[in-house]
N, C-alpha and C positions, 0 to 999 in steps of 0.2 A: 769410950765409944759405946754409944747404942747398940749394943749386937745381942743377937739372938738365935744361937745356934741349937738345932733339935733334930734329936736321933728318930728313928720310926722306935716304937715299943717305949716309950715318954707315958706314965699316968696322965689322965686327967691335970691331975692335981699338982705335979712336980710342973707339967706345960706352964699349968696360970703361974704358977710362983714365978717362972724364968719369965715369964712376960713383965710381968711386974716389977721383978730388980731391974729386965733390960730398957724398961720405959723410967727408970729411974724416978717413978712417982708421976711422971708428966701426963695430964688428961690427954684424951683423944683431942687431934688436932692440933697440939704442940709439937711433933715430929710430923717427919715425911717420911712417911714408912715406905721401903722399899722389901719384897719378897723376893724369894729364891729357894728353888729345890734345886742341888747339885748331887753329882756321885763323888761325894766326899771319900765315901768309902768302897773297897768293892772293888769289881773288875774294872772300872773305869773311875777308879780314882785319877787317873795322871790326869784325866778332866779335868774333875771336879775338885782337887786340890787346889791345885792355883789357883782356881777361878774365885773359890772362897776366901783362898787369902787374898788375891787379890782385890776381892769386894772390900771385903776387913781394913786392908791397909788404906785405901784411897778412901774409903766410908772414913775413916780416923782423920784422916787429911785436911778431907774439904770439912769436918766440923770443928777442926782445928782451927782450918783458916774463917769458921765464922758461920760456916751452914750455907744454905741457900735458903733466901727470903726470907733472911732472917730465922729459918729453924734449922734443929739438926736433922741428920739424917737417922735412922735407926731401923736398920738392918735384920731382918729376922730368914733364918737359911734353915729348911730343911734337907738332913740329908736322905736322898733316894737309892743313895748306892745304885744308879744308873737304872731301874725299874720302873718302866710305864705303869706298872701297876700301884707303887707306893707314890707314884708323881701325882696323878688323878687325887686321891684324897688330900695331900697336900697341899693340891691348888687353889683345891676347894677350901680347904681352911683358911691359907691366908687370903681368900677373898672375902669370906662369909664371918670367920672368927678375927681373925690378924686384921681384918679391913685395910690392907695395903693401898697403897696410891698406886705402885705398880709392881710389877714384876722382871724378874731380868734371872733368868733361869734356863733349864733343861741343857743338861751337859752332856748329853746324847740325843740325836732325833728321834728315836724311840719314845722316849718320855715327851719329846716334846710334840710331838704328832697326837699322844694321848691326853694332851691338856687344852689342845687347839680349841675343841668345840667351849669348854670349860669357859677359856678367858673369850672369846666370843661373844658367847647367850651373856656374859655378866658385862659388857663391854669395857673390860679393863686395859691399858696399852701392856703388850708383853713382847721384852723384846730376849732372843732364845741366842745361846750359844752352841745350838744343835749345826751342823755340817749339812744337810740335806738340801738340796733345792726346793723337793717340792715342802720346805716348809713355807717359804713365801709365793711357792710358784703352782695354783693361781696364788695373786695377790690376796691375803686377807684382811677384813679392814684394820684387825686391832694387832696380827702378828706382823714383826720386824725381826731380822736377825744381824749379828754382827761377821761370823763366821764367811768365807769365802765357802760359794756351793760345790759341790760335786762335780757340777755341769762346769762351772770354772776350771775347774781344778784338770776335768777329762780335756777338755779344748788347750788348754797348756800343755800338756802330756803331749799328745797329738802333733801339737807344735812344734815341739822337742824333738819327738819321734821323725818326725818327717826334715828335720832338718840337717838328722843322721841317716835318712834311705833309707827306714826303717815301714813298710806299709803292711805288715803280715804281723800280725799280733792273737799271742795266748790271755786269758782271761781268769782270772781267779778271785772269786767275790766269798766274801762273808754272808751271814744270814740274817746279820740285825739293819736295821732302819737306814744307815748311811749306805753299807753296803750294797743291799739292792736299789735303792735311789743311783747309786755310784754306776751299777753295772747297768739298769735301763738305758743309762746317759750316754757310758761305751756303745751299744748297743743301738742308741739310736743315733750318734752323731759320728759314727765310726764309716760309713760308707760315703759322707758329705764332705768327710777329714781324709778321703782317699788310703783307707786305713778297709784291711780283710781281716776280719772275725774266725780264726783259724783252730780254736777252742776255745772252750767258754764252762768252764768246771766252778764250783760251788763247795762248799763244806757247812758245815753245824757249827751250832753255837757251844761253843763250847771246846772244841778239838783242839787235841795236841798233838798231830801229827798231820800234814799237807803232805807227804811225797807222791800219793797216789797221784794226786790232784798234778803235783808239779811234775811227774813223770810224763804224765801224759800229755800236759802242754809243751814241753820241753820236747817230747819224741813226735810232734806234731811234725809232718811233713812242711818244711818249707815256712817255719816260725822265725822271727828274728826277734822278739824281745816277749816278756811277760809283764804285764801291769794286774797288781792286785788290789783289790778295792776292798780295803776294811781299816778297823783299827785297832787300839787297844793291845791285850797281849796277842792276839793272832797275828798282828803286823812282825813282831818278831821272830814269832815260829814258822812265818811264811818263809824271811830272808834265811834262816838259820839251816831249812830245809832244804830250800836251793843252793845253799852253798855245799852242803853235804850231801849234794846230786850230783856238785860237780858245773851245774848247767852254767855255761859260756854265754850266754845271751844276754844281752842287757834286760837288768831288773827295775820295774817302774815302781811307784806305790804313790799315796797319795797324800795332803796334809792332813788327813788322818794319820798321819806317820812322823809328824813334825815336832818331837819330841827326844829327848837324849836319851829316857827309858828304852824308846824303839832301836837306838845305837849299842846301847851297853847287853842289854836283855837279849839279844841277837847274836851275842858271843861271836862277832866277827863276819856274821854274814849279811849284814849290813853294809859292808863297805863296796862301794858303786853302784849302791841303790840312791837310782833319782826321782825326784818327787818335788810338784810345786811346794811353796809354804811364802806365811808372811815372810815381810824385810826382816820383821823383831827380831829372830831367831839368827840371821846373819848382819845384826848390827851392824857391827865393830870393822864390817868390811863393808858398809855401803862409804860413796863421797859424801863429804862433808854438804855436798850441794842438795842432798837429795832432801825431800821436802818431810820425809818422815824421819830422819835422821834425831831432832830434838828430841822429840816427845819417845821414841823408840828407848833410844838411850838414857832419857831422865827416868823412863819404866823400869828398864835393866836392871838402873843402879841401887831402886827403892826398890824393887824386888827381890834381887840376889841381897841386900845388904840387910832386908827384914826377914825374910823366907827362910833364909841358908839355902837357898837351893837355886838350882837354874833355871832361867827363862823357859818357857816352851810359849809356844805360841797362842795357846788353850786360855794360859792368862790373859794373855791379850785381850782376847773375845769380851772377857768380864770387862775389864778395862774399858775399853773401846763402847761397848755395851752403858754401865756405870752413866761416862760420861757424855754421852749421847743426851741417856736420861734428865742428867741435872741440866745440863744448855737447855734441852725441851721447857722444861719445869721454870727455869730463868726465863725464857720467851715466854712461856704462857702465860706468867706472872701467878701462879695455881698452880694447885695441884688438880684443879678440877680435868676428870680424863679424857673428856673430847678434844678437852684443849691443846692437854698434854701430847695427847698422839695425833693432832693435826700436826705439830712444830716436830713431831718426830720424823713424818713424812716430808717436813720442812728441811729436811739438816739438808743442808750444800757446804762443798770444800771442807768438810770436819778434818783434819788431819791425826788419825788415829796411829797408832802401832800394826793394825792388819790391811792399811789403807787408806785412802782419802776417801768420805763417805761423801755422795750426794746421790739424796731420796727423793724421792716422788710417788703420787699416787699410782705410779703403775710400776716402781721396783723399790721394795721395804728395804730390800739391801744396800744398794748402791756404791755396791765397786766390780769391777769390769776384770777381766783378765788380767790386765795392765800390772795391778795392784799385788800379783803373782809374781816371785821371782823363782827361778828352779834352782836346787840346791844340789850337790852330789855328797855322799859321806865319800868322806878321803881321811884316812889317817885315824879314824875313831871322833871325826867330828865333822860339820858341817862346811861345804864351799861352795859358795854362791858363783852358779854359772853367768847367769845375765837376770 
């Protein structure tokens, strides 16, 4: 495999060497280089691990099975450890130095908000595994994401909620990029969704304690559930504190949460916290009939059997992302990138692991609520509602 893995704090000099063993000799123009900065490491590794393995193992795949257009692919990942600030010069190199054909990155919206203008002005196609809405929303010409938005994710919730009698709702948002995207979304689609805003509390980046937060929501006059909007390790200190409040209300969160770490790491107070997420994550329990069922499943089995570890849905994103790219790259018959990200806005019926993709010029995403199932933790694992 062409791969190309690189820490921040790389010399000069150690860089070009790894460039050079991972192009295994081959002149510019013999691969199709693809770019990425993930949070490999860091507080948001449960990201950006999978997604790089995931890159890894299907990049090894399809150049097994022969390349696309005849070349391989070759792979080059910096890690960001989840920081807009180390993603900015990264993106800049693999455009300027790396000269990637494209990009398929940002494993937090943070970073990837901060590279927007970047791959823009150099017109490169990049397609993001950031959670955010407003990354594609407005429309930008050259950003795509794979990720189900915020704004998805709150309209499920809502659905859910109101299907239980549920209209008076507490609020508990994180401080990085998904989460206030996440709490806007509450915020502005919560009185159209027949849904009252009955607190609305916040915390720092960084914290290991939410009771304040959840007391107060909790002793809100006339609250029937809490939904929190974050992710990462605060998604488990949030359920772990609610549970060790005691509070009886139903607990919401979001597929920012759609991970086993968020079950295990929560010491228990995880369990009947519900939250949209991909099908991926509840496989094994969708019908044989359903349309994502193949490919969900054929991911699983190459994931958990290459990885050691389990599915989250965060892989997917790469996944889903990846192969987006090479269909594009096959339709365009080039690598050349107008071409490339017209065919990306091209994709219709993709059947992915996070959904069935069709895109257009006026939604980079293209998948709808639908593409949403809601899960509940029961038992120390996941059960798909509807």
């Amino acid at each position: 495999m062409k791969t190309l893995f690189k820490r921040a704090g790389l010399t000069a000099l150690s860089a070009v060497t790894a460039v050079g063993l991972a192009a295994g000799g081959a002149q510019a123009g013999e691969t199709i280089k693809i770019g990425s900065f993930l949070a490999v490491t860091g507080g948001a590794s449960f990201l950006g691990d999978p997604e790089k393995k995931t890159l890894e193992m299907y990049v090894d795949k399809i150049n097994a099975d022969g390349g696309v257009l005849g070349k391989k692919l070759e792979l080059i990942v910096y890690d960001s450890g989840g920081s807009p600030k180390k993603a900015v010069p990264f993106a800049k190199r693999l455009i300027s130095d790396d000269k990637v054909d494209i990009i398929l990155a940002g494993s937090t919206s943070g970073a990837t908000m901060a590279v927007i203008p970047i791959v823009q002005k150099a017109g490169i196609p990049f397609i993001s595994f950031g959670g955010a809405g407003v990354i594609v929303n407005p429309v930008k010409k050259w950003v795509f994401k794979t990720p189900h938005t915020d704004t998805l994710a709150v309209q499920k919730i809502f659905n859910d909620m109101k299907g239980r009698g549920i209209a008076k709702i507490g609020l508990l948002s994180g401080s990085g990029g998904f989460d206030k995207s996440c709490r806007k979304n509450v915020q502005k689609l919560a009185s159209g969704a027949g849904m009252t805003l009955l607190a609305d509390e916040t915390h720092g980046k960084g914290d290991t304690d939410m009771t304040a937060q959840i007391t107060k929501i909790k002793n809100a006059s006339g609250v029937q559930a809490m939904l929190y909007c974050g992710f990462g390790a605060a998604t488990s200190i949030v359920a772990k504190n609610f549970k060790q409040l005691g509070a009886s209300i139903p607990h919401y969160q979001t597929h920012g949460s759609a991970s086993k770490s968020f079950i295990k790491n929560a010491d228990g107070g995880a369990e009947g916290v519900r939250l949209p997420a991909a099908a991926l994550i509840v496989v094994d329990a969708l019908p044989d009939s359903h349309k994502q069922k193949k490919v969900a499943m054929a991911y699983k089995k190459m994931y958990e059997a290459k990885a050691g570890s389990e599915i989250s849905s965060f892989g997917g994103h790469a996944y889903d992302g990846l192969m987006i790219a090479v269909e594009a790259i096959k339709r365009a018959g080039s690598t050349d990138k107008e071409a490339v990200r017209a065919e990306i806005e091209k994709t219709s019926n993709y059947i992915g692991v996070d959904g069935i993709y069709t895109m257009s010029p006026a939604d980079h995403l293209g998948l709808d609520e639908a593409s949403f199932v809601m899960v509940e933790v029961k038992g120390g694992d996941w059960k798909m509602l509807k």
